[in-house]
C-alpha positions in Angstrom: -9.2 16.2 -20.4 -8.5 13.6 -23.1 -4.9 12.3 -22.9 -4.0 10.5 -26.4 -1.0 8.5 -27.2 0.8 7.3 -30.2 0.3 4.1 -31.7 1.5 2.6 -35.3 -1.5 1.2 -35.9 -3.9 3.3 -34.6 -7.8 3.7 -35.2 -7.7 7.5 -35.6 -5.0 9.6 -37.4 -3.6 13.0 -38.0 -5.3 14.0 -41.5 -3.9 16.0 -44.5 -5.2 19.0 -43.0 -3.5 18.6 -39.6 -6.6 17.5 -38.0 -7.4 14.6 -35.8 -10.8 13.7 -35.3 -11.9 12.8 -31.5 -14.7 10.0 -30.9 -18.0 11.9 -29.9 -17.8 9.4 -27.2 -14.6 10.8 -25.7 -15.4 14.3 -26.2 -18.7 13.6 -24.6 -17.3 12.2 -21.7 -15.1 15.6 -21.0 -17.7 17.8 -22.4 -16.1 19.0 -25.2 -18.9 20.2 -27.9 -18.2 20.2 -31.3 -16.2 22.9 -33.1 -15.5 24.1 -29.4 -12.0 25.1 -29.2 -9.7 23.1 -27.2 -6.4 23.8 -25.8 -3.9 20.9 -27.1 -0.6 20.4 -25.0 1.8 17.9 -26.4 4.3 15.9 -23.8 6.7 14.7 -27.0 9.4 12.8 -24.7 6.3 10.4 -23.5 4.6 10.5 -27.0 1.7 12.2 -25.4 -1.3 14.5 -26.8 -3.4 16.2 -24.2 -6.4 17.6 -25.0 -7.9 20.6 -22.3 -12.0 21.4 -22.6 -11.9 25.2 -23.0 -14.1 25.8 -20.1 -11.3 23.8 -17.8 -8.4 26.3 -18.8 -10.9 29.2 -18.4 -11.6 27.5 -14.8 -8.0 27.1 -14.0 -6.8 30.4 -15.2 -9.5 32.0 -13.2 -8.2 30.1 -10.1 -4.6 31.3 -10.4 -6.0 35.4 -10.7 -8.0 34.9 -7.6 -5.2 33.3 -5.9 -2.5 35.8 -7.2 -4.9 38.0 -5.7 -4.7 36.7 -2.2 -8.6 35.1 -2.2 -9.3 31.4 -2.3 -10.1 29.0 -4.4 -13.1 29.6 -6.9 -16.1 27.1 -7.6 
């Protein structure tokens, strides 16, 4: 996950379109490809942007049914 924070003089910014552009760099580091979607969660009382790879919610999610379901942890 990429966890972004706010700064008044930052490199990167929100653009007209509502859009903020992540460094290949960061993206490649959590194996986000691009035009994959993302799941964004926002922590607004710490001035926080979180950023979730797709395939780790997928993951997760599929980790909670199983263990709804009374089996263990998936790999």
């Amino acid at each position: 996950m990429l966890v972004i924070g706010m700064a008044e003089n930052g490199r990167y910014r929100v653009g007209s379109r509502g859009a903020l552009p992540l460094p290949s760099s960061a993206r490649r580091m959590c194996g986000i490809e691009p035009g994959e979607p993302v799941l964004l969660a926002a922590l607004i009382a710490q001035g926080l942007l979180v950023v979730h790879p797709v395939s780790t919610v997928a993951r997760l999610v599929a980790d909670l049914h199983t263990q709804l379901a009374g089996g263990g942890r998936v790999r």
